[in-house]
C-alpha positions as CSV (number, residue, x, y, z in Angstrom):
1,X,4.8,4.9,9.0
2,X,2.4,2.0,7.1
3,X,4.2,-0.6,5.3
4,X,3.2,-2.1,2.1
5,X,5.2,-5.6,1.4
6,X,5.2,-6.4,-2.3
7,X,5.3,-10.4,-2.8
8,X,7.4,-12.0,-5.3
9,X,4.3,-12.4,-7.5
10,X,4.0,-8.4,-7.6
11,X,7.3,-8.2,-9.8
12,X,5.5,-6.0,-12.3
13,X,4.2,-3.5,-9.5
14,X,7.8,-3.1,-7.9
15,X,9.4,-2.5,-11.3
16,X,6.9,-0.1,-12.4
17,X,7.1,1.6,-8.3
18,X,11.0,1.6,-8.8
19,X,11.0,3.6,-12.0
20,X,8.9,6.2,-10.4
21,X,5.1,5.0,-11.7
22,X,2.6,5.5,-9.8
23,X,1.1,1.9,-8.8
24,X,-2.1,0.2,-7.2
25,X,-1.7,-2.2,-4.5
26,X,-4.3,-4.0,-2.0
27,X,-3.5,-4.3,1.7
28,X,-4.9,-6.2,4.4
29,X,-4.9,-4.5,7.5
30,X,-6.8,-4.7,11.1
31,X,-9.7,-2.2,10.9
32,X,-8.1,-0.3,13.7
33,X,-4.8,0.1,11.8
34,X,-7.2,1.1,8.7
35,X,-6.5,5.2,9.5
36,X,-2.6,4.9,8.6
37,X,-3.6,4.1,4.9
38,X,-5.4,7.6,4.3
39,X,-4.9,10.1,1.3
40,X,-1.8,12.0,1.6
41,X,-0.2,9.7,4.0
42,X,3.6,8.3,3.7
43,X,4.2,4.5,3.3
44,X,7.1,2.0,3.6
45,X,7.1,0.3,-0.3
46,X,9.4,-3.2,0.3
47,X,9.8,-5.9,-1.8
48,X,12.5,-8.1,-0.4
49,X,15.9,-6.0,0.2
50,X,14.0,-2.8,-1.6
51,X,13.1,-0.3,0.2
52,X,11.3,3.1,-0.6
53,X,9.1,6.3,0.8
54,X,5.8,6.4,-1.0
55,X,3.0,8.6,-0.9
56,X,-0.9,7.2,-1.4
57,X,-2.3,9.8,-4.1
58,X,-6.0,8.0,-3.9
59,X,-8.7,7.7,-1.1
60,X,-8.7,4.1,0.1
61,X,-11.4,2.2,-1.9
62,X,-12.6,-1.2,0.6
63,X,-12.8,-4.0,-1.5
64,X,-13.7,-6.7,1.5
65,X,-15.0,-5.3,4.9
66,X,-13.7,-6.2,8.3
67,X,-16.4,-8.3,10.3
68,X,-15.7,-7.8,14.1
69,X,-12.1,-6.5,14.3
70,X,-10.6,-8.4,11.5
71,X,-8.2,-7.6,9.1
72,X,-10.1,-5.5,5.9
73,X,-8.5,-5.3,2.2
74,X,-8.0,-1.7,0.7
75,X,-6.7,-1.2,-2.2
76,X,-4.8,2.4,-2.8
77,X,-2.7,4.1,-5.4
78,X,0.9,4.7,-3.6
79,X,4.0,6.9,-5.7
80,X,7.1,7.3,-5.1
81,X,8.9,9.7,-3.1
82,X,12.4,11.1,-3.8
């Protein structure tokens, strides 16, 4: 399963994720890691001792490319899961 880590500057997003609202993050991940951040898939939400199942709802939109095998930023719409 992919993991999203919230920072401490994303206390808005894990507030909002906590209550159940659907929320848009941006990861940087290797390019060959990119696949486990498709539609549909299942996500670890943290943000420091939190913990939660999420669910991306949205196809992963690029927003900078990877050059060469480094890391690219996505950015995805994750919900929670019960």
């Amino acid at each position: 399963m992919a993991t999203i880590n919230l920072s401490s500057n994303e206390e808005t997003i894990y507030k909002d994720f906590k209550e159940g609202n659907s929320v848009q993050v941006r990861v940087t991940v290797p390019a060959n890691e990119e696949e486990n951040y498709k539609k549909g898939g299942t996500v670890d939400v943290v943000h420091g001792d939190f913990h939660a199942k999420g669910k991306i709802v949205s196809e992963p939109l690029i927003i900078s490319s990877a050059l060469q095998g480094q890391n690219r930023t996505i950015s995805l719409i994750v919900e929670r899961m019960n």
